[in-house]
Jmol script that loads the backbone (N, CA, C; Angstrom):
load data "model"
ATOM      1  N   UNK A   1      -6.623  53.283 204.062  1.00  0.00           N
ATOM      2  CA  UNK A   1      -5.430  54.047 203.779  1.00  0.00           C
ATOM      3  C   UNK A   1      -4.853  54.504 205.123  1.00  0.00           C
ATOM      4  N   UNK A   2      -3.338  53.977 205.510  1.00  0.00           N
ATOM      5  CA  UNK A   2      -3.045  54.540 206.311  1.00  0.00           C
ATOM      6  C   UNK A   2      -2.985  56.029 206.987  1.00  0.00           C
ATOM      7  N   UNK A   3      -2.272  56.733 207.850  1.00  0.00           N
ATOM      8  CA  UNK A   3      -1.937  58.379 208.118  1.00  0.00           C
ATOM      9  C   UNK A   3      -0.579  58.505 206.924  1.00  0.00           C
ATOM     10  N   UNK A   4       0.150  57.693 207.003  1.00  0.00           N
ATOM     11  CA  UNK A   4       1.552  57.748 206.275  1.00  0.00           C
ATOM     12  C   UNK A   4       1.029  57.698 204.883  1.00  0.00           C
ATOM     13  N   UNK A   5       0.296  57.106 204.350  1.00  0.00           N
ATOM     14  CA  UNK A   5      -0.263  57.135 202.563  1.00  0.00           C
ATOM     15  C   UNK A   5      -0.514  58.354 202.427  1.00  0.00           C
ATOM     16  N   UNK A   6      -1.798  58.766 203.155  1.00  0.00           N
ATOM     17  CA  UNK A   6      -2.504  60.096 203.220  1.00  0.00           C
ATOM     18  C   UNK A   6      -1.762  61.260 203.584  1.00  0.00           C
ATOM     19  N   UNK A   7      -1.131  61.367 204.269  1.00  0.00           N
ATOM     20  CA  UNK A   7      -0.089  61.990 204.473  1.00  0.00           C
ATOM     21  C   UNK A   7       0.956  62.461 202.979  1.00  0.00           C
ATOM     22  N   UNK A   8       1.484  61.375 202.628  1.00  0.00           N
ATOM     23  CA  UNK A   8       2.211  61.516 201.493  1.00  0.00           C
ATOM     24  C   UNK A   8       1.610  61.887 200.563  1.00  0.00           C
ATOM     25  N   UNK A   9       0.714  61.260 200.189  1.00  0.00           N
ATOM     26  CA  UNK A   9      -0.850  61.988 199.089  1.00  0.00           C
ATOM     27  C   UNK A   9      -1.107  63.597 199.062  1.00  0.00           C
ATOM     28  N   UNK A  10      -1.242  64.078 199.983  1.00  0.00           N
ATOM     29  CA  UNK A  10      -1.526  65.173 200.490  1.00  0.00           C
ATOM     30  C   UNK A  10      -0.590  66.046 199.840  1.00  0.00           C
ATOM     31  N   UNK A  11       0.994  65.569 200.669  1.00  0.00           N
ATOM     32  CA  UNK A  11       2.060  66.013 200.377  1.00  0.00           C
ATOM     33  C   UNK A  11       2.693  66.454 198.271  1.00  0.00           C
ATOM     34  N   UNK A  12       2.026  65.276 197.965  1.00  0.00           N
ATOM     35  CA  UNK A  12       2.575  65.117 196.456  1.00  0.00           C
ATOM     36  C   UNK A  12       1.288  65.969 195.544  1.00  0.00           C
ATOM     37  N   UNK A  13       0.535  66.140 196.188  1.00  0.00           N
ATOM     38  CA  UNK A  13      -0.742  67.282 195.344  1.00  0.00           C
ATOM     39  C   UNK A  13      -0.338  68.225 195.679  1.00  0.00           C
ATOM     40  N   UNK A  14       0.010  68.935 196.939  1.00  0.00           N
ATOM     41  CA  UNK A  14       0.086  70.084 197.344  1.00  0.00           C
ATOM     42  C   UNK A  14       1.633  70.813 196.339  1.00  0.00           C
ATOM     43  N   UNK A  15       2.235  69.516 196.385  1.00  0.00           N
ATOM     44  CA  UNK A  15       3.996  69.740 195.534  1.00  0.00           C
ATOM     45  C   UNK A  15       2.966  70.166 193.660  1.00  0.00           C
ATOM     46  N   UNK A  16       2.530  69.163 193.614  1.00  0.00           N
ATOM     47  CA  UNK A  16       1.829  69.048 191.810  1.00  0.00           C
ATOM     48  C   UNK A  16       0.947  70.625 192.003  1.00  0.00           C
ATOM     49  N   UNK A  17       0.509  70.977 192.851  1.00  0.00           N
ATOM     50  CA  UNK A  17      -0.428  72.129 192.530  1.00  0.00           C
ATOM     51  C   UNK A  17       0.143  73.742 192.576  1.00  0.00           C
ATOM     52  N   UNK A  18       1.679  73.656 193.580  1.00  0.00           N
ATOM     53  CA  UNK A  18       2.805  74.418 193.222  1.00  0.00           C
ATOM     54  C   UNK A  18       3.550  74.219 192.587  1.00  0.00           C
ATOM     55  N   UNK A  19       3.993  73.474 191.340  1.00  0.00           N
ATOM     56  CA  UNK A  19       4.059  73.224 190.014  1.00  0.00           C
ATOM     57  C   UNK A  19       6.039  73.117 190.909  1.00  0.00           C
ATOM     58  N   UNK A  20       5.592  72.639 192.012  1.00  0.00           N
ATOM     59  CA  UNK A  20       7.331  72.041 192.348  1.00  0.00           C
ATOM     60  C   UNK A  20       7.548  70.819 191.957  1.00  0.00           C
ATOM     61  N   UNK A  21       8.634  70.283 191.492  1.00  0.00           N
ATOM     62  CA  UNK A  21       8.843  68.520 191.244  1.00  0.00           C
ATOM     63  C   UNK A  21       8.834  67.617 192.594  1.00  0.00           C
ATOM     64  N   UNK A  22       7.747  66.749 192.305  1.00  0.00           N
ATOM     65  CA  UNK A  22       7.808  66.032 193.349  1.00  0.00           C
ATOM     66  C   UNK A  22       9.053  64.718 193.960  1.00  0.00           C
ATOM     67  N   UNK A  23       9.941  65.106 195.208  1.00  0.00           N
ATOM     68  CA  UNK A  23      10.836  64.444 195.389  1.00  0.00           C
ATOM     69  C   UNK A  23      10.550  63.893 196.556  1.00  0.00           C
ATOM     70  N   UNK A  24      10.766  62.922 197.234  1.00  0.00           N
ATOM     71  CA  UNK A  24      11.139  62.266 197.932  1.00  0.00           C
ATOM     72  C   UNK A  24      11.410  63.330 199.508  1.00  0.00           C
ATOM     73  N   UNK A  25      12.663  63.966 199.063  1.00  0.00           N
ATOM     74  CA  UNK A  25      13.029  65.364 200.346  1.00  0.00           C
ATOM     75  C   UNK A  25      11.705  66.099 200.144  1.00  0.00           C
ATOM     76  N   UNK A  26      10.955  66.679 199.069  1.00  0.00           N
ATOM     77  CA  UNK A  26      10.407  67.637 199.279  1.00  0.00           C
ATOM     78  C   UNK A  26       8.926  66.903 199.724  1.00  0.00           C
ATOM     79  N   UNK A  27       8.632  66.221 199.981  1.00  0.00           N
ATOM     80  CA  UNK A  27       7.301  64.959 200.088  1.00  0.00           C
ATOM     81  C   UNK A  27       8.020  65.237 201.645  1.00  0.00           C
ATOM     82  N   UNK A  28       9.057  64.663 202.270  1.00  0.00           N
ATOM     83  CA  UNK A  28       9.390  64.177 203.109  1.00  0.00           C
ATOM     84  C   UNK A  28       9.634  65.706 204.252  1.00  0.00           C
ATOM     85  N   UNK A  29       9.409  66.661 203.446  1.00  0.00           N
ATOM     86  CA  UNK A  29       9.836  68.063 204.235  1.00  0.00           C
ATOM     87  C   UNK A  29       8.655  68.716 204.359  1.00  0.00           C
ATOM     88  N   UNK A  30       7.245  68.401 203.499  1.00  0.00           N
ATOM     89  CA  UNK A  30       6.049  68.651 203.690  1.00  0.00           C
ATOM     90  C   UNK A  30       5.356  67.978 205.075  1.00  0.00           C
ATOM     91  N   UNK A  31       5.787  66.900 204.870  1.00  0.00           N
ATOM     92  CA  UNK A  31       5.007  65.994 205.775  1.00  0.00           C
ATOM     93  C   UNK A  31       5.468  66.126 207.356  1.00  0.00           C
ATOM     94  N   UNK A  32       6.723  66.779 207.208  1.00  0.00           N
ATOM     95  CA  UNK A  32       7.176  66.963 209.042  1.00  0.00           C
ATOM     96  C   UNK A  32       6.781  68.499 209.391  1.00  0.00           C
ATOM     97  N   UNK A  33       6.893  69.276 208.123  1.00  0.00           N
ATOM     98  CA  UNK A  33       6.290  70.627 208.484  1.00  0.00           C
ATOM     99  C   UNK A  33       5.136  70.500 208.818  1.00  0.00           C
ATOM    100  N   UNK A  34       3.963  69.720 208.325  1.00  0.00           N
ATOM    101  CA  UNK A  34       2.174  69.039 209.243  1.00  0.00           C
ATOM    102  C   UNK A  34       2.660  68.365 210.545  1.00  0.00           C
ATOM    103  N   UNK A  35       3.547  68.183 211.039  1.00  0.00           N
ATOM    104  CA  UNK A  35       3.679  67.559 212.605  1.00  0.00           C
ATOM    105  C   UNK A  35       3.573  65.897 212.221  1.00  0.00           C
ATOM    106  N   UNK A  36       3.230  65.412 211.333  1.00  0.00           N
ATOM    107  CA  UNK A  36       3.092  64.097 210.837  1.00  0.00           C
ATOM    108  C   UNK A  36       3.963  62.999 211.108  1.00  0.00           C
ATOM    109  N   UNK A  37       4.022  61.612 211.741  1.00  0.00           N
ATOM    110  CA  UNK A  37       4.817  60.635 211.550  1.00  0.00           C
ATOM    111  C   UNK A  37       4.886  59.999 210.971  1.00  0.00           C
ATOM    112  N   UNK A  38       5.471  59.626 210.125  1.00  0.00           N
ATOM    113  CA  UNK A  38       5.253  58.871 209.135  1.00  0.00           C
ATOM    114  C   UNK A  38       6.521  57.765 208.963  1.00  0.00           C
ATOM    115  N   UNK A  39       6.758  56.585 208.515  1.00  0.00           N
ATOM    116  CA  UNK A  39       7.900  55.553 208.188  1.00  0.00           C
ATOM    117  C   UNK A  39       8.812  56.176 207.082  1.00  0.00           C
ATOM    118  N   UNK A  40       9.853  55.723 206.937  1.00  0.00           N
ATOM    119  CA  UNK A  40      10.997  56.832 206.377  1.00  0.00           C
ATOM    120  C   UNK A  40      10.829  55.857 204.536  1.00  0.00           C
ATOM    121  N   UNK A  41      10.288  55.385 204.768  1.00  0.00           N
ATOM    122  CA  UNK A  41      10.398  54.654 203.124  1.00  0.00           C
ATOM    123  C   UNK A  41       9.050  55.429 202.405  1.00  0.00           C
ATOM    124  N   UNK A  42       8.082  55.863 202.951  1.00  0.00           N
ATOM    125  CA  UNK A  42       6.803  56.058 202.250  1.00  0.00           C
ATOM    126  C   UNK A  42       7.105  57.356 201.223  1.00  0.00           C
ATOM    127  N   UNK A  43       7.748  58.919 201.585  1.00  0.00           N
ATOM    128  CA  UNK A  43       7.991  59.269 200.745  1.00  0.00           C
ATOM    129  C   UNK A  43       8.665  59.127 199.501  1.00  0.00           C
ATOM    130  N   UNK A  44      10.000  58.422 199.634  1.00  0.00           N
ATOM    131  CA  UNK A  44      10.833  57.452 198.332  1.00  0.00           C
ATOM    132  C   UNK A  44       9.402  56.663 197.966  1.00  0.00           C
ATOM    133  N   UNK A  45       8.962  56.031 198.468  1.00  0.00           N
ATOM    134  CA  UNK A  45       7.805  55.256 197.193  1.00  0.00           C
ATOM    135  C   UNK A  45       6.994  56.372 196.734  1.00  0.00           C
ATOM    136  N   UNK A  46       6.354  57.133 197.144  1.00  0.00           N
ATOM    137  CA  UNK A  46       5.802  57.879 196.210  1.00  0.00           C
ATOM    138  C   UNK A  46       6.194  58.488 195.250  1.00  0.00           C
ATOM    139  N   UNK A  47       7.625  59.241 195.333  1.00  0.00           N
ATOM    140  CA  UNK A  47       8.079  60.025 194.381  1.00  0.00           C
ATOM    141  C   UNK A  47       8.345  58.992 193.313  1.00  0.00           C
ATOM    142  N   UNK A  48       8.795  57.854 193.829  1.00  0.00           N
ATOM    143  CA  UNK A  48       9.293  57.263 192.547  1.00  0.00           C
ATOM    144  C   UNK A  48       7.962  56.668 191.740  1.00  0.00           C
ATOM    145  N   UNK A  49       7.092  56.254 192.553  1.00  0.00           N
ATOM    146  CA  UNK A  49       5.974  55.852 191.799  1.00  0.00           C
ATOM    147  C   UNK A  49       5.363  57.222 190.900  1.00  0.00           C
ATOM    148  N   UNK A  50       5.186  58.270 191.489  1.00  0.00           N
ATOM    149  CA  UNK A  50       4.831  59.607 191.083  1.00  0.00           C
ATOM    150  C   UNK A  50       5.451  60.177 189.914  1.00  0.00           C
ATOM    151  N   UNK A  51       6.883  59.484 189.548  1.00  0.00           N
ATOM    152  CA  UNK A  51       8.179  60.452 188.365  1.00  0.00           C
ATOM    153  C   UNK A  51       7.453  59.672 187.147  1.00  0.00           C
ATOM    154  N   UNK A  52       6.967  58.139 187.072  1.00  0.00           N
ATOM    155  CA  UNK A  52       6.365  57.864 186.067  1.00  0.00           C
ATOM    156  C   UNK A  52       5.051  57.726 185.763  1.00  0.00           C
ATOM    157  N   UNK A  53       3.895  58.553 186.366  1.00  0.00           N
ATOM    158  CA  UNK A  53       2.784  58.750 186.247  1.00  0.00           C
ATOM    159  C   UNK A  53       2.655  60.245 186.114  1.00  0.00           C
ATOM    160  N   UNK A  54       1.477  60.299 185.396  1.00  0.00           N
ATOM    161  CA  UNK A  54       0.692  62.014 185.624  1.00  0.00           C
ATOM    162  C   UNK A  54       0.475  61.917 186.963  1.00  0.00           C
ATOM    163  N   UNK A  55       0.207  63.268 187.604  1.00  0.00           N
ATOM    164  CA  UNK A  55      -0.890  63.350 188.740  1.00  0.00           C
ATOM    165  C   UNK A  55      -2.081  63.961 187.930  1.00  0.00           C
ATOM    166  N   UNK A  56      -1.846  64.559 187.015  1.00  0.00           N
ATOM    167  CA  UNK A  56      -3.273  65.382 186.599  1.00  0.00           C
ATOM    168  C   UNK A  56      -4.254  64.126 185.998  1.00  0.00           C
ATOM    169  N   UNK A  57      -3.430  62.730 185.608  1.00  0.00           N
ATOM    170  CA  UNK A  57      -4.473  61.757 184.854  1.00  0.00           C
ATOM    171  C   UNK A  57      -5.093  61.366 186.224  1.00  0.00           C
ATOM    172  N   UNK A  58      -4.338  61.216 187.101  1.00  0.00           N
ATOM    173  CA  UNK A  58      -4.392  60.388 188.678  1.00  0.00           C
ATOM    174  C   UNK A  58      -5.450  61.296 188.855  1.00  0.00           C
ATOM    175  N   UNK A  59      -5.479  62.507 189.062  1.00  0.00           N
ATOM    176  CA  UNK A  59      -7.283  62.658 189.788  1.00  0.00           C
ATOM    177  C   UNK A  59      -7.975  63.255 188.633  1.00  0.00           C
ATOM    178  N   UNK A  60      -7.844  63.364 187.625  1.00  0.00           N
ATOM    179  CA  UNK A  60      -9.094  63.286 186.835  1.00  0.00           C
ATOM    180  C   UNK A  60     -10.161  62.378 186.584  1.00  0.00           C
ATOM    181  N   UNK A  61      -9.357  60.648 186.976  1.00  0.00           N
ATOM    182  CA  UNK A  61      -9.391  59.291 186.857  1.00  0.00           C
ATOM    183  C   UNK A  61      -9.864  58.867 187.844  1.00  0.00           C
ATOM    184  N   UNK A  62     -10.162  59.918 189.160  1.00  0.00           N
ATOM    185  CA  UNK A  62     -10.261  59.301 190.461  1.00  0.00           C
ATOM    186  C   UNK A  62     -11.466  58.735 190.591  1.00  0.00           C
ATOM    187  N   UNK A  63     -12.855  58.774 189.678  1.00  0.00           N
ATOM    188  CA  UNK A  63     -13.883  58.433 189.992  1.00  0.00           C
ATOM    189  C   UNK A  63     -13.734  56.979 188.650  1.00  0.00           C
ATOM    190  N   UNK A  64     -13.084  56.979 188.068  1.00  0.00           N
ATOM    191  CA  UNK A  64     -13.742  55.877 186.788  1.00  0.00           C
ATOM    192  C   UNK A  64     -12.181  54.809 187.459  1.00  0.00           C
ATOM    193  N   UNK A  65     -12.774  53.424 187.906  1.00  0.00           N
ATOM    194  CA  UNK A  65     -12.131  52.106 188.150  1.00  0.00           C
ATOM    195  C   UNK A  65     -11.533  52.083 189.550  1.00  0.00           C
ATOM    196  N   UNK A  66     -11.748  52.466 190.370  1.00  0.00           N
ATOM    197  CA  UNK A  66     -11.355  52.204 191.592  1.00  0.00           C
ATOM    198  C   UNK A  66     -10.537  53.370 192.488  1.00  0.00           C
ATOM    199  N   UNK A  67     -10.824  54.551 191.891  1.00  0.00           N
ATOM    200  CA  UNK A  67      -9.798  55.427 193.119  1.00  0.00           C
ATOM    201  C   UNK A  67      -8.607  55.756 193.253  1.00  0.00           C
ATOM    202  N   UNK A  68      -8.630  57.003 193.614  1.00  0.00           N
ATOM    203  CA  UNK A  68      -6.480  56.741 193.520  1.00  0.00           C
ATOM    204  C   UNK A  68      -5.766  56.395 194.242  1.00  0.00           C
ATOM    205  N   UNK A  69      -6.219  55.613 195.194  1.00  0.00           N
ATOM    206  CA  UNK A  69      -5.561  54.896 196.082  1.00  0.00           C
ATOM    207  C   UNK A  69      -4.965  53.728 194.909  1.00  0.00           C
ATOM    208  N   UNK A  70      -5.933  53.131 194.425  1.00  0.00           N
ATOM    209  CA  UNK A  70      -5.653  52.288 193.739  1.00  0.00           C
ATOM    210  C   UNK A  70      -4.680  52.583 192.757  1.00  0.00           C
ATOM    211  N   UNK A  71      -5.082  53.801 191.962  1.00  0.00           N
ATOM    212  CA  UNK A  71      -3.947  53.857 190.909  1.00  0.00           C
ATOM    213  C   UNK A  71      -2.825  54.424 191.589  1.00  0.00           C
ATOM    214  N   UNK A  72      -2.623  55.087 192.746  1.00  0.00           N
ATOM    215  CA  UNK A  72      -1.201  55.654 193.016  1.00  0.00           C
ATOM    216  C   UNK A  72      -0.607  54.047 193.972  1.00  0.00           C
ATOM    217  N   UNK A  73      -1.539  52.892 194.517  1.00  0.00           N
ATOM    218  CA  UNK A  73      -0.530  52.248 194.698  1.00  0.00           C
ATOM    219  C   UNK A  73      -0.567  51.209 193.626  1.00  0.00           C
ATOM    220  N   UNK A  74      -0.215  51.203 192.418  1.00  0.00           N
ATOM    221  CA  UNK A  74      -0.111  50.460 191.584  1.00  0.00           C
ATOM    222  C   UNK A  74       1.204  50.141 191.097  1.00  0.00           C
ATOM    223  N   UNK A  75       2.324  49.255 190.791  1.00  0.00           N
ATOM    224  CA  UNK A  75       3.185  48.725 190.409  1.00  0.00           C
ATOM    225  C   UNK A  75       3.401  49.521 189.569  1.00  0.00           C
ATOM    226  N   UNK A  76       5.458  50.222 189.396  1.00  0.00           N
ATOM    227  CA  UNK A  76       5.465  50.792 188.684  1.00  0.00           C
ATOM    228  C   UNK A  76       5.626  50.151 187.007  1.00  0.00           C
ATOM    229  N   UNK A  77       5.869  48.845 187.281  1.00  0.00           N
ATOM    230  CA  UNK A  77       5.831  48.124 186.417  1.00  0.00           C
ATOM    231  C   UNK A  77       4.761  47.515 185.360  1.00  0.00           C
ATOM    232  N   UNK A  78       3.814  47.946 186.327  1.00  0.00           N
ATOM    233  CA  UNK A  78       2.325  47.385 185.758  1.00  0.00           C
ATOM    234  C   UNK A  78       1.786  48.417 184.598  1.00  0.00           C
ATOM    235  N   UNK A  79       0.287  48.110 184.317  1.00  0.00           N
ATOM    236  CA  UNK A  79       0.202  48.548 183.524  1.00  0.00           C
ATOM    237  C   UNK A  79      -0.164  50.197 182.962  1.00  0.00           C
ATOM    238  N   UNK A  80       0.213  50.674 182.142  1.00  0.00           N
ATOM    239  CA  UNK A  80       0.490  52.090 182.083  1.00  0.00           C
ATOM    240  C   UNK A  80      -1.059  52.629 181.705  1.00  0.00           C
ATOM    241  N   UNK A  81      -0.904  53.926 182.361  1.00  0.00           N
ATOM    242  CA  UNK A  81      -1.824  54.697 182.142  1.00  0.00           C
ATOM    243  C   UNK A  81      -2.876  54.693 180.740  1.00  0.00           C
ATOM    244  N   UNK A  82      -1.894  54.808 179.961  1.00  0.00           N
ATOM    245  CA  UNK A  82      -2.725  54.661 178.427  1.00  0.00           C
ATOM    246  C   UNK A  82      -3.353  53.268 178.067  1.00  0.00           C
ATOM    247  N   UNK A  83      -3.352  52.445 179.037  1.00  0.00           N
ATOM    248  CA  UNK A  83      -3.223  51.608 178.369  1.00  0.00           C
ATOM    249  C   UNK A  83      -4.937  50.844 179.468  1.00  0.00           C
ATOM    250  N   UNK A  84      -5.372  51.731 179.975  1.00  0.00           N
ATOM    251  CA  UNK A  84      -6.374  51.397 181.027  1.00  0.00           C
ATOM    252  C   UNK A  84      -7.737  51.883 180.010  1.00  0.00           C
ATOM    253  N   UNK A  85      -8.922  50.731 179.945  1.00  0.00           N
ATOM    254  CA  UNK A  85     -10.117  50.457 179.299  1.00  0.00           C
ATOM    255  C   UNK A  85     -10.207  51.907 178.606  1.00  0.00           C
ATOM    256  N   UNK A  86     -11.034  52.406 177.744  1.00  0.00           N
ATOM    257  CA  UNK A  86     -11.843  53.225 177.533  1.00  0.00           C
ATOM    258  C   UNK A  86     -13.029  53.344 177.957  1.00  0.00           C
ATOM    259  N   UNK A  87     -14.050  54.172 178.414  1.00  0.00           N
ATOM    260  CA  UNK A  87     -15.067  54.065 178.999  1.00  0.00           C
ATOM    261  C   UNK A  87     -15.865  55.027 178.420  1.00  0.00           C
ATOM    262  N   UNK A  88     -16.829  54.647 177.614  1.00  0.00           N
ATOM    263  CA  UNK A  88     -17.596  55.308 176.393  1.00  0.00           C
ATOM    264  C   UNK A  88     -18.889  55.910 177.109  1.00  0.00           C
ATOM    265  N   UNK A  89     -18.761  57.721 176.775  1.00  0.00           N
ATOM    266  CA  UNK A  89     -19.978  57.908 177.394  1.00  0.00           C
ATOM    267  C   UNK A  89     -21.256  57.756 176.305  1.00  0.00           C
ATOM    268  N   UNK A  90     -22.094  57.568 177.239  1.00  0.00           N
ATOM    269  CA  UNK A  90     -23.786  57.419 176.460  1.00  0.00           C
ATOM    270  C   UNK A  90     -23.990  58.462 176.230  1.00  0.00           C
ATOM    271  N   UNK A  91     -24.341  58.806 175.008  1.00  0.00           N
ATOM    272  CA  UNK A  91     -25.040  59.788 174.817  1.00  0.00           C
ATOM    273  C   UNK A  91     -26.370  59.643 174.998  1.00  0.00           C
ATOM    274  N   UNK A  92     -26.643  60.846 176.203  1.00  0.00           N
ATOM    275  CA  UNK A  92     -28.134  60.717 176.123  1.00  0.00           C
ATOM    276  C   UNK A  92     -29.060  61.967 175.510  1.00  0.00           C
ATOM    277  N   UNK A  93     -30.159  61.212 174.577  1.00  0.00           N
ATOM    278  CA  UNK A  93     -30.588  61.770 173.998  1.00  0.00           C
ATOM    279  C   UNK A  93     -32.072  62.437 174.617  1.00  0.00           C
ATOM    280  N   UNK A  94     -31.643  64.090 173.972  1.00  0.00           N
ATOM    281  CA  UNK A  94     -32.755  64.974 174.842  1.00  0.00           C
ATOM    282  C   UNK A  94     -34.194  64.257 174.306  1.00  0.00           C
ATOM    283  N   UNK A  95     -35.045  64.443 175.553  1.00  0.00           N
ATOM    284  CA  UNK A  95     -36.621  64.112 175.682  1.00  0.00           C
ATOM    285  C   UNK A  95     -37.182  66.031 175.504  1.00  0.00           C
ATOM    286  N   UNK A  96     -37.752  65.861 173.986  1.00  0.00           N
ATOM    287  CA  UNK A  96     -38.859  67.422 174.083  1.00  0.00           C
ATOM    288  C   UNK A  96     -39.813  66.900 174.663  1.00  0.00           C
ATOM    289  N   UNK A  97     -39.668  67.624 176.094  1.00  0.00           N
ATOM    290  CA  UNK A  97     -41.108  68.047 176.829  1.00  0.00           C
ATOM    291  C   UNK A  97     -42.464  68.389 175.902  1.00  0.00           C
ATOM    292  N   UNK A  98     -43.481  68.191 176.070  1.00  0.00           N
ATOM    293  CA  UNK A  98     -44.348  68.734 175.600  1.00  0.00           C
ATOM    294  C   UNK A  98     -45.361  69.677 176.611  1.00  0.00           C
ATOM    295  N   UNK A  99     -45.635  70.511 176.128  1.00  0.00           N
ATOM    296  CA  UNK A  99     -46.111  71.280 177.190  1.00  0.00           C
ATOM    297  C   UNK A  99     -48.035  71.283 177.247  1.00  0.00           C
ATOM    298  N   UNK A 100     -48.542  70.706 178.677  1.00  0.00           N
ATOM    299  CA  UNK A 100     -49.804  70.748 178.574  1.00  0.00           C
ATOM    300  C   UNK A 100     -50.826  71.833 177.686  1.00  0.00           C
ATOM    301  N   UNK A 101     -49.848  72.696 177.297  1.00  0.00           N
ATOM    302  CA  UNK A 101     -51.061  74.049 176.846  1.00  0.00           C
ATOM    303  C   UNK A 101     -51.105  73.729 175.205  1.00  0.00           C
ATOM    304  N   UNK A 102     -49.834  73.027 174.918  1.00  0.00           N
ATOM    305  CA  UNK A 102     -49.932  72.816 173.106  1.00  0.00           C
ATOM    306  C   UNK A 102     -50.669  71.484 173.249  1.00  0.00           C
ATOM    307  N   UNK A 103     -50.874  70.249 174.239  1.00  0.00           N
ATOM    308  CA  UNK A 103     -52.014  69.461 174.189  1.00  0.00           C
ATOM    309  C   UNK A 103     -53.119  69.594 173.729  1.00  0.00           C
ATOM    310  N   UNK A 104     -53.711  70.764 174.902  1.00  0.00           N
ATOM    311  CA  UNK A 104     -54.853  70.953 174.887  1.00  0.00           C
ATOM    312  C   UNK A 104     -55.194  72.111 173.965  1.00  0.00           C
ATOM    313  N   UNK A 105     -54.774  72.854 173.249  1.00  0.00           N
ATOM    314  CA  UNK A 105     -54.832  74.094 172.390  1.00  0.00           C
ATOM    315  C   UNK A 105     -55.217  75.661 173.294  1.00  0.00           C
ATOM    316  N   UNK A 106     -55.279  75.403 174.597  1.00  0.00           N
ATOM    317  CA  UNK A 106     -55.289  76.640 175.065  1.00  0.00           C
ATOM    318  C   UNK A 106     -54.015  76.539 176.381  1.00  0.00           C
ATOM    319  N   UNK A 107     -53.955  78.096 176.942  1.00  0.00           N
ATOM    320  CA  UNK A 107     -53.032  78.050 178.040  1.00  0.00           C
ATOM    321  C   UNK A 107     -53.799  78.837 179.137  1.00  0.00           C
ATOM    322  N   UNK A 108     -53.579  78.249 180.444  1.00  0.00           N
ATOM    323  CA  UNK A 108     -54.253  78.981 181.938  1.00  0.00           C
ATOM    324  C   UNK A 108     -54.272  80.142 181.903  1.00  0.00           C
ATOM    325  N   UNK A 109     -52.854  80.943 181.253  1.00  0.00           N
ATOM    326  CA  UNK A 109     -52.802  82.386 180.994  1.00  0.00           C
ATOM    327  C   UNK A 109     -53.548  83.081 180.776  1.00  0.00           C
ATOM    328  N   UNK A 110     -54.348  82.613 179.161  1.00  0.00           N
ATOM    329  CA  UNK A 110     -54.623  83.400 178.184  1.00  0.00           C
ATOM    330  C   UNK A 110     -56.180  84.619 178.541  1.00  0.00           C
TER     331      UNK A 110
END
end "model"
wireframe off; spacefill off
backbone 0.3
color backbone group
């Protein structure tokens, strides 16, 4: 991931976590207030990739299929959020311990 991705990344959580709409100017006014250089197209791609996605699915998602690198650079055309595998948790089923003292019918205590 480049400084300019990460950069913009940064920029578009920090916008999502002050519940501001993420734009393009305001991506692009974050990122020079950090001293940052960045190419003048990277904020326009994010916002626009960003207006038709969650961010809250984007990092809840960040550990199941590849990262959000992956899903934030994904085609906005491609395929939609809802529409990505299900991933079924196991239920795992509790193991009762048994405890050496009900083995043996007495306890070290007693």
């Amino acid at each position: 991931m480049s400084v300019s991705e990460l950069a913009c990344t940064y920029a578009a959580a920090i916008l999502y976590d002050d519940n501001i709409a993420i734009t393009a100017e305001k991506i692009a006014e974050l990122v020079k207030a950090a001293n940052v250089q960045i190419e003048s197209f990277w904020p326009s791609l994010f916002a626009k990739l960003l207006e038709k996605r969650n961010i809250e699915d984007l990092i809840l998602n960040v550990g199941s299929g590849g990262g959000a690198a992956v899903a934030v650079a994904a085609p906005a055309g491609g395929a939609s959020a809802d529409a990505a595998p299900v991933v079924e948790e196991k239920k795992q089923e509790e193991v009762k311990e048994e405890s050496e003292d009900e083995d043996m019918g007495f306890s070290l205590f007693d």
